[in-house]
BALUM-784554 format. One record per residue: residue number from 1; x, y, z of N, C-alpha, C, O in turn. Coordinates in steps of 0.1 Angstrom, whole numbers, plus 5000, padded with zeros to 4 digits. Layout:
N
+-----+------+------+------+------+------+------+------+------+------+------+------+------+
! pos !  n_X !  n_Y !  n_Z ! ca_X ! ca_Y ! ca_Z !  c_X !  c_Y !  c_Z !  o_X !  o_Y !  o_Z !
+-----+------+------+------+------+------+------+------+------+------+------+------+------+
! NUM !    X !    Y !    Z !    X !    Y !    Z !    X !    Y !    Z !    X !    Y !    Z !
...
+-----+------+------+------+------+------+------+------+------+------+------+------+------+
This chain:
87
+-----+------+------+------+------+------+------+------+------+------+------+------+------+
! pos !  n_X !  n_Y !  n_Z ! ca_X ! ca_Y ! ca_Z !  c_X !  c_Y !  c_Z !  o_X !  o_Y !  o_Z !
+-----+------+------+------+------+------+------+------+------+------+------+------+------+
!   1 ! 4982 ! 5034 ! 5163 ! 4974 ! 5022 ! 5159 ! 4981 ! 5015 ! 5147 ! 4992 ! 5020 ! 5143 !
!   2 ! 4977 ! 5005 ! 5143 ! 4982 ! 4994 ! 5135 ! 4974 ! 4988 ! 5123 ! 4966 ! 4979 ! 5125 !
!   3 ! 4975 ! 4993 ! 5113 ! 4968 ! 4984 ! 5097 ! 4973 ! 4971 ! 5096 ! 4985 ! 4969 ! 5099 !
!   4 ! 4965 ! 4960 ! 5093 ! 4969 ! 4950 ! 5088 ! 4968 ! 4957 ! 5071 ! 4960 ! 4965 ! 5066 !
!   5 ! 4977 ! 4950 ! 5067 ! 4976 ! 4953 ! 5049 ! 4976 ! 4943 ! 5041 ! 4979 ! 4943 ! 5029 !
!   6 ! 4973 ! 4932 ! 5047 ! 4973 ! 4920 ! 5038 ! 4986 ! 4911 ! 5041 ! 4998 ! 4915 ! 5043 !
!   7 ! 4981 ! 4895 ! 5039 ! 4991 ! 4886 ! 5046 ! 4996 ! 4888 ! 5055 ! 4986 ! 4893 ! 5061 !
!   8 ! 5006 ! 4888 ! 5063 ! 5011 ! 4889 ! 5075 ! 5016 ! 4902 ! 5075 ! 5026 ! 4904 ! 5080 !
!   9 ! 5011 ! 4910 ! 5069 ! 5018 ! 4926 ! 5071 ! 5009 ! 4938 ! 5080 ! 4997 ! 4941 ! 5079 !
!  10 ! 5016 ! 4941 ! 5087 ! 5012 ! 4953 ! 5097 ! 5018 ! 4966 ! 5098 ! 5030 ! 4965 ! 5103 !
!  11 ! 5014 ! 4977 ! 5095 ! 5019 ! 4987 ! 5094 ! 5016 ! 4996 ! 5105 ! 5003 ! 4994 ! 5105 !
!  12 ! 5019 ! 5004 ! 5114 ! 5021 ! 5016 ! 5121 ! 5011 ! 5024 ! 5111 ! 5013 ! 5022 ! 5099 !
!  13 ! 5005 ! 5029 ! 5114 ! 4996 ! 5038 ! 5112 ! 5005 ! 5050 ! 5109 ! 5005 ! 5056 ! 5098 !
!  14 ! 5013 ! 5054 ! 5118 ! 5022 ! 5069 ! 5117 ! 5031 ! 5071 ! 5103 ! 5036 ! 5081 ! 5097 !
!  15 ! 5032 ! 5059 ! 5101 ! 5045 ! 5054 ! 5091 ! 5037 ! 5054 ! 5073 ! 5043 ! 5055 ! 5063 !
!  16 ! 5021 ! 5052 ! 5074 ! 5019 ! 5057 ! 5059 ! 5014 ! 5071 ! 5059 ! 5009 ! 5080 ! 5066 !
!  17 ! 5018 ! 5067 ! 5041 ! 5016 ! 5086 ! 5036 ! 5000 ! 5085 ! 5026 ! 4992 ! 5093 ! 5021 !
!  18 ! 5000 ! 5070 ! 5027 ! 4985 ! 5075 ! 5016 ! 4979 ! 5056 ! 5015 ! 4983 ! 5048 ! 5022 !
!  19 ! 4973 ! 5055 ! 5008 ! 4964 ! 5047 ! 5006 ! 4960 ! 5048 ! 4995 ! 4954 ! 5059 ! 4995 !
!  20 ! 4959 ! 5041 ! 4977 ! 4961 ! 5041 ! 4962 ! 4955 ! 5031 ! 4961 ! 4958 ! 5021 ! 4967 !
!  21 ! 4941 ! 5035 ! 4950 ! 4938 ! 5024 ! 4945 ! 4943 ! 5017 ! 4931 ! 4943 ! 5024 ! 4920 !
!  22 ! 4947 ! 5006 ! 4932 ! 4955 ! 5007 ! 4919 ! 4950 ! 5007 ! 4905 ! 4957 ! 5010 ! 4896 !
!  23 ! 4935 ! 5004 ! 4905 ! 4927 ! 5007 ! 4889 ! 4929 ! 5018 ! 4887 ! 4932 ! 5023 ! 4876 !
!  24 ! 4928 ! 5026 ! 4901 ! 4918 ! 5044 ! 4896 ! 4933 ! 5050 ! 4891 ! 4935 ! 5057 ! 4881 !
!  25 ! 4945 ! 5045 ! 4906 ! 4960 ! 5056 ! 4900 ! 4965 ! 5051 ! 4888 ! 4970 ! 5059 ! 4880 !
!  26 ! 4966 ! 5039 ! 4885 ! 4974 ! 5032 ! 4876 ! 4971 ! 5040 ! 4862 ! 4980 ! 5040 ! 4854 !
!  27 ! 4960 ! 5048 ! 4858 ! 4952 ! 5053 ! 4846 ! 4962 ! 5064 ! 4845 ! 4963 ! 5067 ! 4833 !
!  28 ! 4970 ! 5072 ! 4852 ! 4978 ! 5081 ! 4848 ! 4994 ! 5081 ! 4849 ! 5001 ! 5078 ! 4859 !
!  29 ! 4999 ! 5086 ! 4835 ! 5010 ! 5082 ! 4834 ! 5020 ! 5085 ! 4843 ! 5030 ! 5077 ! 4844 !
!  30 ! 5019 ! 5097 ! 4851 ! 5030 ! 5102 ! 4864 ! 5026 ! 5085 ! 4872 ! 5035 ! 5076 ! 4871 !
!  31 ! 5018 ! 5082 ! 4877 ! 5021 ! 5075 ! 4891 ! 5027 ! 5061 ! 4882 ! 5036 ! 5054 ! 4886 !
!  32 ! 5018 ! 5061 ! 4868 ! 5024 ! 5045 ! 4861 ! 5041 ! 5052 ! 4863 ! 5049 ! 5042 ! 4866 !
!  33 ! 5045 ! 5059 ! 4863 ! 5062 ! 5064 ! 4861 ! 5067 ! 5062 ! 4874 ! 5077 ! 5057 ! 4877 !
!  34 ! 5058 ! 5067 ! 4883 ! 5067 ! 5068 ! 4899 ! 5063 ! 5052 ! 4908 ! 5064 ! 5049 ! 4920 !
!  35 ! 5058 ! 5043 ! 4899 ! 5056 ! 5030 ! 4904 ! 5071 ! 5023 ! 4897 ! 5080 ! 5016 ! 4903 !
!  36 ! 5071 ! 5026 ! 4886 ! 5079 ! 5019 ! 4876 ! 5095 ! 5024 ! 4886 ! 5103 ! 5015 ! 4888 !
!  37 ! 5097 ! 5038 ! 4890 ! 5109 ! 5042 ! 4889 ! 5110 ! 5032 ! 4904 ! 5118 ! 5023 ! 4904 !
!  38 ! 5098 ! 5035 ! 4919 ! 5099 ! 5025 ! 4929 ! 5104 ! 5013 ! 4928 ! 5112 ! 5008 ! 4935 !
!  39 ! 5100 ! 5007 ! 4917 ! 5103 ! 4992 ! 4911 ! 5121 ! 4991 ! 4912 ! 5129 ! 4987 ! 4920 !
!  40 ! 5120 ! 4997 ! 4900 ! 5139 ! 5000 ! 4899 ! 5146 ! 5000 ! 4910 ! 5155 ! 4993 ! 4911 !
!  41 ! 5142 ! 5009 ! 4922 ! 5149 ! 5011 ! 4932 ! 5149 ! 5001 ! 4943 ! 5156 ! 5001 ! 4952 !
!  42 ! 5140 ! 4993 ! 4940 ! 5141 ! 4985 ! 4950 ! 5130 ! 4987 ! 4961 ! 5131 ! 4981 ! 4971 !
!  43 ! 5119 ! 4996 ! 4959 ! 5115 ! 4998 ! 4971 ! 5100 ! 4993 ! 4970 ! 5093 ! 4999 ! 4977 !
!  44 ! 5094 ! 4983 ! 4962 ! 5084 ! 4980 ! 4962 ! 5081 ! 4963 ! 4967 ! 5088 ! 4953 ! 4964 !
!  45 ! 5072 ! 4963 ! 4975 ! 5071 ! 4951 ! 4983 ! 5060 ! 4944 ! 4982 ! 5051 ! 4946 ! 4990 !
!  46 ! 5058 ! 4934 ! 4972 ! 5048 ! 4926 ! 4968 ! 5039 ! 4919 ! 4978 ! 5048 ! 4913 ! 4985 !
!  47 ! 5026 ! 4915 ! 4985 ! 5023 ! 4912 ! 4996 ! 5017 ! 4896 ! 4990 ! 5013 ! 4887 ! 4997 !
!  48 ! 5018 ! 4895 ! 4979 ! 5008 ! 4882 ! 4970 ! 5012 ! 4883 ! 4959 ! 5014 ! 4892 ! 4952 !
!  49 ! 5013 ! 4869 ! 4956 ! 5012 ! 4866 ! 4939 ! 5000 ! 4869 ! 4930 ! 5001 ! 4870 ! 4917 !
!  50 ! 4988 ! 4872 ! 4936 ! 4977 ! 4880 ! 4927 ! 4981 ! 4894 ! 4923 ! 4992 ! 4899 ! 4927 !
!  51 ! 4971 ! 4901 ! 4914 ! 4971 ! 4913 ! 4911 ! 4965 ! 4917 ! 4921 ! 4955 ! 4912 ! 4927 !
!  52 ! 4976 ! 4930 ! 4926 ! 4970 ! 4942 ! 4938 ! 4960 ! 4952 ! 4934 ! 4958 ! 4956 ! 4922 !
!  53 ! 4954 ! 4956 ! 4943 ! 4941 ! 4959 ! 4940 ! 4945 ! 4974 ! 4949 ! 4937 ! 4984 ! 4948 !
!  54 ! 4958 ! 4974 ! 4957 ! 4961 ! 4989 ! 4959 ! 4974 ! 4990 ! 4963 ! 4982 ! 4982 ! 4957 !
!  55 ! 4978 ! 5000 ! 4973 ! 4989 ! 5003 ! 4969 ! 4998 ! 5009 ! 4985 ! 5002 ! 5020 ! 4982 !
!  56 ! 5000 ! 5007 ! 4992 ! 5003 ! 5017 ! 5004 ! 5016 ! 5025 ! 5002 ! 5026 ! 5019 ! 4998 !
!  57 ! 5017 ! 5035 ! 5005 ! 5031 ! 5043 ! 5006 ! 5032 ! 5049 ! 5017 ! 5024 ! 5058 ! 5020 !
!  58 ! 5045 ! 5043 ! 5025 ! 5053 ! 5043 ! 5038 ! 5064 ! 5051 ! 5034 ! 5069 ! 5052 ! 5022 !
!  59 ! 5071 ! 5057 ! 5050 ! 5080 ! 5060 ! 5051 ! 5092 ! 5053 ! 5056 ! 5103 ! 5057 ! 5057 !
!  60 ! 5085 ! 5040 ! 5061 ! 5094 ! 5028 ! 5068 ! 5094 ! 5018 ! 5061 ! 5083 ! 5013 ! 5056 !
!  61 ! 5107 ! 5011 ! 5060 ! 5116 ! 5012 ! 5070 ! 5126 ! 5021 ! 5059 ! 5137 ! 5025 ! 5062 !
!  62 ! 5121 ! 5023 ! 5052 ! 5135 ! 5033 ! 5041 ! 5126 ! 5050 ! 5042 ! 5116 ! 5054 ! 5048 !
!  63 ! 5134 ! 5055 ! 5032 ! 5128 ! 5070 ! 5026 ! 5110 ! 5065 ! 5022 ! 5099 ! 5068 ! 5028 !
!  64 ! 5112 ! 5056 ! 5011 ! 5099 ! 5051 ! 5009 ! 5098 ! 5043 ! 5006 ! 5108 ! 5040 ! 4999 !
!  65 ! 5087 ! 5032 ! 5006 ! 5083 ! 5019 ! 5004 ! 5072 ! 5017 ! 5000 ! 5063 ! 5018 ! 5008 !
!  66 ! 5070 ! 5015 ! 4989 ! 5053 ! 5005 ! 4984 ! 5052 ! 4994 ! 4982 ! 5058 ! 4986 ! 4975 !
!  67 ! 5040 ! 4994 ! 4993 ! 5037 ! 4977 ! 4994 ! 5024 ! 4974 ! 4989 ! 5014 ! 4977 ! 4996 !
!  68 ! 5023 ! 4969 ! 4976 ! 5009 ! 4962 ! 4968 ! 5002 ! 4953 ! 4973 ! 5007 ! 4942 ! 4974 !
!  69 ! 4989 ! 4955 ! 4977 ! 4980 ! 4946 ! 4987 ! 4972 ! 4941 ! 4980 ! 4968 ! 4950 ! 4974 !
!  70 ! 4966 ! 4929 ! 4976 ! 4956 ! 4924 ! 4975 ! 4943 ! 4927 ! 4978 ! 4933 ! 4925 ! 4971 !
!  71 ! 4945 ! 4937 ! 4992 ! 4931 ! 4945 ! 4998 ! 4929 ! 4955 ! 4988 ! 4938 ! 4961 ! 4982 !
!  72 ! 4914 ! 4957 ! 4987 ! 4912 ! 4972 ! 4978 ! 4911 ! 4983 ! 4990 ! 4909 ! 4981 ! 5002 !
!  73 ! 4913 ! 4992 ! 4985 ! 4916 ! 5007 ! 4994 ! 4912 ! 5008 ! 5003 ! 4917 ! 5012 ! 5013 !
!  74 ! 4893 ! 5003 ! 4998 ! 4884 ! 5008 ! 5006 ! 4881 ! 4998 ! 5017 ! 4873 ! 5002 ! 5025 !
!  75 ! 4887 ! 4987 ! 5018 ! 4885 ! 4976 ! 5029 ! 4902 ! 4983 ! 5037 ! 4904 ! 4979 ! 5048 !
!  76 ! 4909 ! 4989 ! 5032 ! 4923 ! 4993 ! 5043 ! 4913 ! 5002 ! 5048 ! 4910 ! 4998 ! 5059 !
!  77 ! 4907 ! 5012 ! 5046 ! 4902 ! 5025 ! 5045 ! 4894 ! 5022 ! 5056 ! 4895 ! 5029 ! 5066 !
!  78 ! 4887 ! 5014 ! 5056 ! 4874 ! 5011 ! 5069 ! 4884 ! 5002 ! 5080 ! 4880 ! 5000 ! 5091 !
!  79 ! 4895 ! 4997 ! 5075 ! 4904 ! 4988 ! 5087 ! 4906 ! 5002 ! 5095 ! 4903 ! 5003 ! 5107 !
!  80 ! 4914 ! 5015 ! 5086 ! 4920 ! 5027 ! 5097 ! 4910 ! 5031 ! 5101 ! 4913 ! 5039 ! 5109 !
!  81 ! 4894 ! 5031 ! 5101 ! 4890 ! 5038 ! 5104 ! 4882 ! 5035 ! 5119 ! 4879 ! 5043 ! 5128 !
!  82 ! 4881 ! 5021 ! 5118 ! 4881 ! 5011 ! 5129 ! 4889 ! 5002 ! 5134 ! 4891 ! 4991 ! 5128 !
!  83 ! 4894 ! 5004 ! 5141 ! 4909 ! 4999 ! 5146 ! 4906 ! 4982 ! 5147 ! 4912 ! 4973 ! 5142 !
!  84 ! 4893 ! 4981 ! 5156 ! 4888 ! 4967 ! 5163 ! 4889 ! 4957 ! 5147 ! 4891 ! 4945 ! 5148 !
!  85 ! 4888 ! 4965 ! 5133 ! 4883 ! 4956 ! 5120 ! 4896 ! 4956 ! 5117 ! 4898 ! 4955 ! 5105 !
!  86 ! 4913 ! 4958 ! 5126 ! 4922 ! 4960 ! 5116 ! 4936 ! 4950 ! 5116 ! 4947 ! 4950 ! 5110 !
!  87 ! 4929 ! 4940 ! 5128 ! 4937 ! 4932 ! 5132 ! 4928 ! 4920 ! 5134 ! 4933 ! 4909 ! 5138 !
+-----+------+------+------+------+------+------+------+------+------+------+------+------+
């Protein structure tokens, strides 16, 4: 199956590893570190010029990729859970 994640982005279902809300992870210094070091590398993929409201982490098309959604978690969260709400 297939997530929409905001704007024109669709992700493979098989291809994420998690689903982050960014208020609740952002509060601890490991993930503020492993967002920051993503940044660096290149592997973080902005979906909007607003503040993201979460966070997805894929294994495609690289090792890893985070892409910052506009959507909060829990509206991805009910997209995977109903395929018909996810397109």
């Amino acid at each position: 199956m297939y997530l929409h994640i905001g704007q024109d982005y669709i992700l493979n279902e098989e291809d994420i590893l998690g689903i982050f809300d960014m208020d609740n992870t952002s509060s601890s210094y490991r993930t503020r570190a492993f967002l920051r070091r993503a940044e660096q590398e290149g592997a973080v993929i902005p979906l909007s010029e607003d503040i993201p409201k979460s966070f997805i982490l894929t294994d495609w098309p690289a090792d890893t990729t985070l892409y910052l959604s506009p959507l909060a978690s829990s509206t991805l969260a009910r997209r995977a859970a109903d395929p018909k709400k996810s397109l």
